[in-house]
C-alpha positions in Angstrom: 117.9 100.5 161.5 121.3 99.1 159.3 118.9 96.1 158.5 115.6 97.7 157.3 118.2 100.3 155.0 120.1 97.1 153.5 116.4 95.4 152.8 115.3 98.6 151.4 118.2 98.6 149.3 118.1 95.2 148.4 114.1 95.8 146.9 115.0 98.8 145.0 117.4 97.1 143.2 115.6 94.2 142.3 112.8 96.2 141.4 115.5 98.5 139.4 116.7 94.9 137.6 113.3 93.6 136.5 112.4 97.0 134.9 115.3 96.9 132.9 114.8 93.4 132.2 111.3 94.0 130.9 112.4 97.0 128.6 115.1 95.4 127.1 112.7 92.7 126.5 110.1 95.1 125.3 112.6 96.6 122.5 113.9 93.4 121.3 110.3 92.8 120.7 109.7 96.0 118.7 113.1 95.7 117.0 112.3 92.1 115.5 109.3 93.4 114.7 110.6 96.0 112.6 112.7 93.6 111.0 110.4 91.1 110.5 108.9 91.5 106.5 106.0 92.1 106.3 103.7 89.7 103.8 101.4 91.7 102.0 99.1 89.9 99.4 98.7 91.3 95.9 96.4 89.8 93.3 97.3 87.7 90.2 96.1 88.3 86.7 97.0 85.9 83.7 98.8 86.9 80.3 95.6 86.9 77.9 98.0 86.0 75.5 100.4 82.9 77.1 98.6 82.5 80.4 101.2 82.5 82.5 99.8 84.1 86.3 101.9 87.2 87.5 101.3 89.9 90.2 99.0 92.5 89.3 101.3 95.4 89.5 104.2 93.3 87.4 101.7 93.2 84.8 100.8 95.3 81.7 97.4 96.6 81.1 95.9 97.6 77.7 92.3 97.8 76.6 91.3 95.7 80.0 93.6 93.0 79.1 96.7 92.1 81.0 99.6 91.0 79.5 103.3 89.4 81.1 105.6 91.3 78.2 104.9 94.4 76.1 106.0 91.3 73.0 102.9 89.7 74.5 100.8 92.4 73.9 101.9 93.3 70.4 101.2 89.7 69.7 97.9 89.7 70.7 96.7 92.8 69.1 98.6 92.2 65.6 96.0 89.2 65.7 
Protein backbone atom coordinates (compact mmCIF):
# COMPACT_ATOMS: atom_id res chain seq x y z
CA UNK A 1 0.00 0.00 0.00
CA UNK A 2 3.31 2.53 0.99
CA UNK A 3 4.32 1.88 -2.75
CA UNK A 4 1.18 2.55 -4.82
CA UNK A 5 0.78 6.07 -2.33
CA UNK A 6 4.52 7.12 -3.16
CA UNK A 7 3.69 6.34 -7.08
CA UNK A 8 0.60 8.20 -6.71
CA UNK A 9 2.44 10.95 -5.30
CA UNK A 10 5.16 10.79 -7.54
CA UNK A 11 2.42 11.32 -10.87
CA UNK A 12 0.68 14.10 -9.22
CA UNK A 13 3.64 15.96 -8.97
CA UNK A 14 4.90 15.57 -12.17
CA UNK A 15 1.71 16.15 -13.62
CA UNK A 16 1.64 19.35 -11.05
CA UNK A 17 5.28 20.35 -12.72
CA UNK A 18 4.39 20.16 -16.38
CA UNK A 19 1.21 22.34 -15.85
CA UNK A 20 3.16 24.92 -14.40
CA UNK A 21 5.70 24.50 -16.93
CA UNK A 22 3.25 25.00 -19.77
CA UNK A 23 1.63 28.20 -18.12
CA UNK A 24 4.66 29.83 -17.55
CA UNK A 25 5.40 29.06 -21.04
CA UNK A 26 2.02 30.14 -22.20
CA UNK A 27 2.47 33.79 -20.44
CA UNK A 28 5.86 34.37 -21.60
CA UNK A 29 4.27 33.82 -24.98
CA UNK A 30 1.44 36.43 -24.37
CA UNK A 31 3.91 38.75 -22.57
CA UNK A 32 6.37 39.03 -25.67
CA UNK A 33 3.55 39.31 -27.59
CA UNK A 34 2.38 42.29 -25.96
CA UNK A 35 5.67 43.69 -26.25
CA UNK A 36 6.37 42.94 -29.51
CA UNK A 37 5.45 46.32 -31.90
CA UNK A 38 3.19 45.93 -33.86
CA UNK A 39 3.96 47.01 -37.81
CA UNK A 40 1.01 48.61 -39.16
CA UNK A 41 1.30 49.94 -42.85
CA UNK A 42 0.16 53.47 -43.70
CA UNK A 43 0.16 54.86 -47.13
CA UNK A 44 2.63 57.45 -48.74
CA UNK A 45 1.61 60.49 -50.64
CA UNK A 46 4.23 62.94 -52.28
CA UNK A 47 4.78 66.82 -51.70
CA UNK A 48 3.06 68.15 -54.93
CA UNK A 49 5.33 70.82 -54.58
CA UNK A 50 9.11 69.05 -53.77
CA UNK A 51 8.17 65.50 -54.12
CA UNK A 52 9.57 64.23 -51.39
CA UNK A 53 7.22 60.77 -50.21
CA UNK A 54 5.91 61.00 -46.50
CA UNK A 55 3.22 59.09 -44.47
CA UNK A 56 -0.18 59.94 -45.21
CA UNK A 57 -1.09 61.18 -41.80
CA UNK A 58 2.43 63.33 -41.54
CA UNK A 59 1.18 65.06 -44.43
CA UNK A 60 -0.90 68.24 -45.11
CA UNK A 61 -3.87 68.30 -47.19
CA UNK A 62 -5.37 71.29 -49.09
CA UNK A 63 -7.54 71.46 -52.07
CA UNK A 64 -6.78 67.52 -52.75
CA UNK A 65 -3.08 68.23 -52.76
CA UNK A 66 -0.72 66.98 -50.24
CA UNK A 67 2.01 68.83 -49.17
CA UNK A 68 5.36 67.89 -46.60
CA UNK A 69 5.45 71.62 -44.91
CA UNK A 70 2.65 74.33 -44.53
CA UNK A 71 6.00 76.63 -46.49
CA UNK A 72 5.38 74.03 -49.14
CA UNK A 73 1.94 74.72 -49.50
CA UNK A 74 2.14 78.54 -49.46
CA UNK A 75 4.69 77.99 -52.19
CA UNK A 76 2.62 76.27 -54.37
CA UNK A 77 -0.44 78.22 -54.19
CA UNK A 78 1.32 81.83 -54.38
CA UNK A 79 2.15 80.24 -57.90
Amino acid sequence: MGRLLFFVLIAVLVFWAIRSYRRGLKKRQEEAQKESPSIESEDMVRCTHCGVHLPKSESILSEDKFFCSDEHRHLHLQR
